[in-house]
C-alpha positions in Angstrom: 135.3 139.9 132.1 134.4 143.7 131.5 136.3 144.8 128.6 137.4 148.4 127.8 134.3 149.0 125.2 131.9 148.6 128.6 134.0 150.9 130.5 133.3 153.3 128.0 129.8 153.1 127.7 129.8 152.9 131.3 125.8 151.5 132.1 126.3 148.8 135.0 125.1 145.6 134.8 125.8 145.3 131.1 128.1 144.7 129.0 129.7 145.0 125.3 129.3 142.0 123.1 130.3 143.5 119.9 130.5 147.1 118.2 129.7 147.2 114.5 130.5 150.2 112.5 128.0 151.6 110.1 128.1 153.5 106.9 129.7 156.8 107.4 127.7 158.3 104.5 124.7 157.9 106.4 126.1 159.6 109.6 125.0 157.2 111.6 126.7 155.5 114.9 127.9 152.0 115.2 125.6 149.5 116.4 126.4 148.2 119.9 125.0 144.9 121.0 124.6 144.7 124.8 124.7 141.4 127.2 123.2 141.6 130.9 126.3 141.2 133.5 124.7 141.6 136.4 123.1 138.5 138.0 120.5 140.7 139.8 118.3 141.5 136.8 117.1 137.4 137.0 115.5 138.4 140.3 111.8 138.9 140.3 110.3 142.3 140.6 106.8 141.2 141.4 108.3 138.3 144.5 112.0 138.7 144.6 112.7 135.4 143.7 115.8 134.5 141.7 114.6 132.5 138.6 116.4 129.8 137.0 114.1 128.7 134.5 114.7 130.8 130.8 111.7 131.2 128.6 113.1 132.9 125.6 115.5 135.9 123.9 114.4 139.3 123.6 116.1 142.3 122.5 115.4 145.7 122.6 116.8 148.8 121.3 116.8 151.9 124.6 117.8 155.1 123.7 120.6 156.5 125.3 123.3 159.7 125.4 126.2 160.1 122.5 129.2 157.8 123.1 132.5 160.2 122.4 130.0 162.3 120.7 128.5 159.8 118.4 124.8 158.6 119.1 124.9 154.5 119.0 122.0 152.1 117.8 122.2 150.1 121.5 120.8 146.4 121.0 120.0 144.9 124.2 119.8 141.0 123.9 118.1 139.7 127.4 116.2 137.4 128.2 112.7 136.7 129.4 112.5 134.6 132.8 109.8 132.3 133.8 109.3 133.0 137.9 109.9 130.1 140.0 107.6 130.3 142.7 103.6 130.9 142.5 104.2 134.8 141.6 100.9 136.2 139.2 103.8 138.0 137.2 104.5 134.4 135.9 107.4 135.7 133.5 109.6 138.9 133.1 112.4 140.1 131.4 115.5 141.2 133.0 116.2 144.8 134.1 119.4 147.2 135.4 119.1 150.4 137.3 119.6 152.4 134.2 117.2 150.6 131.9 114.2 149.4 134.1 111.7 147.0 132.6 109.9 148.5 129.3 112.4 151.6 129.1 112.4 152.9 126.1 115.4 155.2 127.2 118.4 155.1 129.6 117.5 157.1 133.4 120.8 159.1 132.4 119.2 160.1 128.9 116.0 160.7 130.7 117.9 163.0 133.6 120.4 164.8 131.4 117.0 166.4 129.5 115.6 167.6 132.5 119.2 168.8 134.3 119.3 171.0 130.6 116.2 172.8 131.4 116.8 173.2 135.1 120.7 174.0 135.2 121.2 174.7 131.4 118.5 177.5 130.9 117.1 175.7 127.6 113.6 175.4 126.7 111.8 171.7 127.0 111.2 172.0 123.1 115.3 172.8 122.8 116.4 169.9 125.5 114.2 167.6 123.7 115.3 168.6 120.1 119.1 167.8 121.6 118.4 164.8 123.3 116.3 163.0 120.9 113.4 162.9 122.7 109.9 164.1 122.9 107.7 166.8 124.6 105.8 165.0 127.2 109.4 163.1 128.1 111.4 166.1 128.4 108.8 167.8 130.5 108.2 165.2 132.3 112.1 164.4 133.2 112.4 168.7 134.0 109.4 168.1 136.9 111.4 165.1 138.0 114.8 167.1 138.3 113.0 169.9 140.0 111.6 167.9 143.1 114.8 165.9 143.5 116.6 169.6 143.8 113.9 171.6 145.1 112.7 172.3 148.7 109.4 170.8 150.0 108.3 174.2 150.7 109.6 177.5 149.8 111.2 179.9 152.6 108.8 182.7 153.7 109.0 185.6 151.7 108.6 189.3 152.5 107.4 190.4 148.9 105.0 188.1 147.0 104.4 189.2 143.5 101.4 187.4 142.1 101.0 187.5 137.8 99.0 185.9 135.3 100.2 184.6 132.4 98.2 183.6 129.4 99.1 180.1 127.5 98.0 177.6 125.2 94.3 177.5 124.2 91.3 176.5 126.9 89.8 173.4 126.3 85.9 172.1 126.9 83.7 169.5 127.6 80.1 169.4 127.6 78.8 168.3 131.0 75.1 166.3 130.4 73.9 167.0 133.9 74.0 170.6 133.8 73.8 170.9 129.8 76.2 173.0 129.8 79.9 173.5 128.2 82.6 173.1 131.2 86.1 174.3 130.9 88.6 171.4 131.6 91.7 173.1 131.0 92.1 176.7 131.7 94.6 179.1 129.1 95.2 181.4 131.9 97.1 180.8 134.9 98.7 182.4 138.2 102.1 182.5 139.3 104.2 183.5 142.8 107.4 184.7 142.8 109.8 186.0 145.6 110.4 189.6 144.9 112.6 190.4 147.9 115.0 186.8 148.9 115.6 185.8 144.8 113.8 182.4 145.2 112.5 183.2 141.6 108.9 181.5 141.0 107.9 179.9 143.9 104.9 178.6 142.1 101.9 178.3 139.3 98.5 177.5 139.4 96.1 176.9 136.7 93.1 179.5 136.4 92.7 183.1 137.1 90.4 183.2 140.1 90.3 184.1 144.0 89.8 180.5 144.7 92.9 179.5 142.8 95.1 182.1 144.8 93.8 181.3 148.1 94.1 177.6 147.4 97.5 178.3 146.7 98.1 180.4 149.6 96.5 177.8 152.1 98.4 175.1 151.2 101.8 176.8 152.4 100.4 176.8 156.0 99.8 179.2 158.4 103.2 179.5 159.4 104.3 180.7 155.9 102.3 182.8 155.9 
């Protein structure tokens, strides 16, 4: 029976076992041990069978958003299926929509860092200082966001203002066949913004050639163009 406490928390398919306050010195949330509810997450991702054979417990701690503005220690105990049909996964544990198999976070932890950089004008370092997560994850959930929300082209423009912008440091590799050093990542790179409809940046390539503009350019289509 769903209790109050997993109303709260509000991630479906599980459900509060038992909440266990910590030291308020520390100023650390309670501890809130999970327990799968949904009878989906016994179902086999590799042959969608339903399994009904248990191997063993496993728990797992995913990271997720404050609860009434305190961040909890969520403990996930679940447990690890053995398939029942001639599937090469062989075993697995289970999963829900919000924490898929090996998540180290919750999708809505994930989304809310990348809906901060795209709707909430903060910087990937700032979204992942607030979220509690790192770089690459932020930046990675930002590109996410943007291609859920973004078109699959941009509209035609009648101004296109084309910049470079200078970042990072170049990086090198040495390439044996030509004996020669061979830049791999470039510090300078190109970017195409509307100037007359307010799409904003429509676009950023890496490099600061005629071959990366074009490139750019062609891949819009003729009719963009």
């Amino acid at each position: 029976m769903v209790n109050d406490t997993t109303r709260l928390l509000g991630l479906d398919g599980l459900a509060v076992v038992e909440v266990i306050e910590r030291d308020e010195h520390t100023g650390e949330g309670p501890i809130v041990w999970l327990a799968t509810m949904d009878e989906r997450a016994r179902v086999c991702p590799g042959c969608g069978v339903t399994a009904t054979r248990m191997k063993e417990w496993v728990t797992t701690r995913p990271r997720d958003l404050p609860v009434a503005g305190r961040r909890c220690l969520l403990l996930w105990r679940k447990r690890r299926w053995i398939c029942s049909a001639a599937c090469p996964r062989k075993t697995f544990t289970e999963q829900v929509p919000q924490i898929p198999a090996r998540a180290r976070l919750t999708e809505r932890l994930r989304q809310a860092s990348g809906a901060a950089v795209a709707d909430g004008g903060r910087t990937i370092v700032q979204s992942a200082r607030d979220h509690g997560v790192s770089w690459p994850v932020a930046s990675a959930a930002f590109t996410a966001h943007a291609g859920r929300v973004l078109p699959a082209k941009p509209q035609a423009v009648t101004v296109l203002g084309i910049d470079e912008t200078r970042r990072g440091r170049p990086r090198w590799v040495y390439d044996e066949s030509a004996q020669a050093w061979k830049a791999v990542v470039d510090r300078w790179h190109v970017g195409f913004v509307d100037l007359s409809h307010g799409q904003g940046l429509l676009g950023q390539v890496e490099g600061r050639t005629t071959e990366a503009v074009i490139g750019w350019l062609q891949a819009r289509g003729q009719e963009w163009k």
